[in-house]
Phi, psi and omega in degrees: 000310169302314179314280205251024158200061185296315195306351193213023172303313184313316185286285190350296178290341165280347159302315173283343181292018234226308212277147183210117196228128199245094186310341192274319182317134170246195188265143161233071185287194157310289177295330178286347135292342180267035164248310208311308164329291193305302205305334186238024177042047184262127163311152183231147191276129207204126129052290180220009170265143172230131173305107167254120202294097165263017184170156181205126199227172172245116161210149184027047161075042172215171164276107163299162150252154178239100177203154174253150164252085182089115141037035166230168181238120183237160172215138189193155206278135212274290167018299205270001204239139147262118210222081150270147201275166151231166204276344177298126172282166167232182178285173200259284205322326194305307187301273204309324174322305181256165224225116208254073169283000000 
């Protein structure tokens, strides 16, 4: 602020006394629960369903889930999903077992 906008350093700063940031609070966006899922090999909750996360890809300027349901594999835009973490694990082996052509 100082460096590259001193002409407006006064609004800045009161703007920044403003933002108030709490390291304990967590995030619960979208992606940050399907990173959390994958990460703890947890399920994720999609409206009455439960999910198993294998994968969060970037394609056409959104994030997918990669995930199995019953013995099937869907990919579908995280956006577009009601995405809750659940306390359920699933096993590791489940996850390597299928295979993401």
């Amino acid at each position: 602020i100082l460096k590259h906008h001193s002409n407006n350093q006064n609004t800045l700063l009161k703007y920044l006394d403003r933002f108030e940031v709490n390291s304990n609070k967590t995030s619960n966006t979208k992606t940050s629960i399907v990173s959390r899922a994958l990460n703890e090999n947890k399920y994720i909750q999609h409206n009455e369903s439960l999910l198993m996360p294998l994968a969060m890809n970037y394609q056409m300027f959104a994030f997918h889930l990669v995930y199995r349901m019953n013995n099937e594999i869907f990919i579908d835009d995280i956006n577009k999903m009601n995405l809750s973490l659940s306390n359920k694990q699933f096993d590791v082996q489940h996850k390597e077992d299928t295979q993401i052509y």
